[in-house]
BAPA-652902 format. One record per residue (C-alpha): x, y, z; residue in three letters; residue number from 1. Coordinates in steps of 0.25 Angstrom, whole numbers. Layout:
BAPA-652902
+-------+-------+-------+--------+-----+
|    c1 |    c2 |    c3 | residu | num |
+-------+-------+-------+--------+-----+
|     X |     Y |     Z |    ALA | NUM |
...
+-------+-------+-------+--------+-----+
***
This chain:
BAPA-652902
+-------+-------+-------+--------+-----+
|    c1 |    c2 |    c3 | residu | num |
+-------+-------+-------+--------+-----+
|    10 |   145 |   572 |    UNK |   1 |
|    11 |   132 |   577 |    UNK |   2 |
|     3 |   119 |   570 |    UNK |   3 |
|     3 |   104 |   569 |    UNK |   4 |
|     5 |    97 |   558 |    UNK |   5 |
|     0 |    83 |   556 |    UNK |   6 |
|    -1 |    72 |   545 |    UNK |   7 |
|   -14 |    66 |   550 |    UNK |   8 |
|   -11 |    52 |   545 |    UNK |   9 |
|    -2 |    46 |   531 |    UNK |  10 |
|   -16 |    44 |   523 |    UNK |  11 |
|   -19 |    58 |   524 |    UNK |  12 |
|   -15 |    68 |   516 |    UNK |  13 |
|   -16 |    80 |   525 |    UNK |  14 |
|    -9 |    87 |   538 |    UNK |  15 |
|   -18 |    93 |   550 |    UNK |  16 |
|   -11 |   105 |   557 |    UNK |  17 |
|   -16 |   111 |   571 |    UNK |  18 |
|   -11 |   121 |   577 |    UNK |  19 |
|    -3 |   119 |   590 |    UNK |  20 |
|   -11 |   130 |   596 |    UNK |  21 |
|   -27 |   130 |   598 |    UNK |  22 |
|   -31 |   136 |   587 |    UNK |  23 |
|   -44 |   140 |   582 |    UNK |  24 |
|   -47 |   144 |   568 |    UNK |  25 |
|   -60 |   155 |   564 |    UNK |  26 |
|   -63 |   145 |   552 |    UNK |  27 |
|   -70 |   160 |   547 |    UNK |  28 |
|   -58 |   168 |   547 |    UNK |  29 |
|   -50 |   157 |   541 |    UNK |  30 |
|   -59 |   158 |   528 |    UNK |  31 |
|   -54 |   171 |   524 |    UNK |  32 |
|   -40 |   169 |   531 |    UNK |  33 |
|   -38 |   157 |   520 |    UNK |  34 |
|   -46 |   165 |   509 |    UNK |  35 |
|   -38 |   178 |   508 |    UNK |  36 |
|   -24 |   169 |   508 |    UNK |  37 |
|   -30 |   160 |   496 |    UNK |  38 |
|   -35 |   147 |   500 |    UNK |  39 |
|   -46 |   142 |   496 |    UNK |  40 |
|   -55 |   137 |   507 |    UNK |  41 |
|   -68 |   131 |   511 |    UNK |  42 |
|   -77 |   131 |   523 |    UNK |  43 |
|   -80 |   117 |   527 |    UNK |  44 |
|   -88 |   121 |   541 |    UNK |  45 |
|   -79 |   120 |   553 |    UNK |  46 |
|   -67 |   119 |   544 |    UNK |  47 |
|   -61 |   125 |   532 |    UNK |  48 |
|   -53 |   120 |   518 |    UNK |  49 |
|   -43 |   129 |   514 |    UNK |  50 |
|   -36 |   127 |   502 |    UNK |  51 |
|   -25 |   135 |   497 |    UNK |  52 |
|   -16 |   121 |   489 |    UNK |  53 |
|   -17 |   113 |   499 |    UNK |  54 |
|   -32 |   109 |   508 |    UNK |  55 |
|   -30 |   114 |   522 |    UNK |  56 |
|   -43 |   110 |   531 |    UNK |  57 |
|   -44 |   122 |   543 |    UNK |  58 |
|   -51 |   119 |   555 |    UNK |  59 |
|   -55 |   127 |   565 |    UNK |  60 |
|   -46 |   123 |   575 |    UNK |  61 |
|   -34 |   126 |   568 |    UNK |  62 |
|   -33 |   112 |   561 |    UNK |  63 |
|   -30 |   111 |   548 |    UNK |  64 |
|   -29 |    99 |   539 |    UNK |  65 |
|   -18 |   102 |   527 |    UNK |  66 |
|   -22 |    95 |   513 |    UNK |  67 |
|    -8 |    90 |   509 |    UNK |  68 |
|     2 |    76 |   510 |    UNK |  69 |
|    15 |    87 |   512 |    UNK |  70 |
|    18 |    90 |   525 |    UNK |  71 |
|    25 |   104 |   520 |    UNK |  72 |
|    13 |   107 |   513 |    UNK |  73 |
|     3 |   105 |   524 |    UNK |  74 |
|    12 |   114 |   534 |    UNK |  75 |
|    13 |   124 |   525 |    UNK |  76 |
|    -3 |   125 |   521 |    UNK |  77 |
|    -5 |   124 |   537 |    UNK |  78 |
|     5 |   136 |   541 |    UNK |  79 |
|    -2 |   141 |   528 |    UNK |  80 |
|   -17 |   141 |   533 |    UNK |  81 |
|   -12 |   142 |   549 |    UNK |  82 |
|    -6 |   158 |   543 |    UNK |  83 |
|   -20 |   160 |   538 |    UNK |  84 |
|   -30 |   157 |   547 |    UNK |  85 |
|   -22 |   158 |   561 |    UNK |  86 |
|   -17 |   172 |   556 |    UNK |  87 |
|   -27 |   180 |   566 |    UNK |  88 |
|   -25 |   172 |   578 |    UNK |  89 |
|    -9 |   168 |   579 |    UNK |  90 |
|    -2 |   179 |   586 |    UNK |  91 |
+-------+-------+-------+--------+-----+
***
């Protein structure tokens, strides 16, 4: 699996990640996904909050945005939720 990481700007605290590929995410699916592997998560519309120690926003284009200020951190909790949710649809 092959993603993006990006510090967005030096004020905020956070990464966004996109997949290098086209990617859609069944924001459904993903609920359960990131349930059963212990992370907390709310449905926020088209978008979800998954927590499991660090925030992770999902969209449903694959995005996510990674709560954290370490860059480790946020690529690990990424590769983390991109396991979970992709796990159907990466061959």
């Amino acid at each position: 699996m092959t993603y993006y990481l990006l510090k967005p700007c030096k004020g905020h605290a956070g990464y966004l990640s996109n997949m290098k590929k086209r990617t859609k995410v069944d924001l459904r699916t993903a609920i359960g996904l990131l349930e059963s592997n212990g992370y907390e998560v709310m449905d926020i519309k088209h978008l979800l909050i998954a927590k499991k120690g660090i925030e992770v926003t999902v969209y449903p284009n694959g995005k996510l945005l990674v709560k954290t200020d370490d860059e480790d951190d946020a690529r690990q909790a990424a590769e983390a939720i991109y396991s979970i949710i992709l796990s159907d649809s990466e061959p």
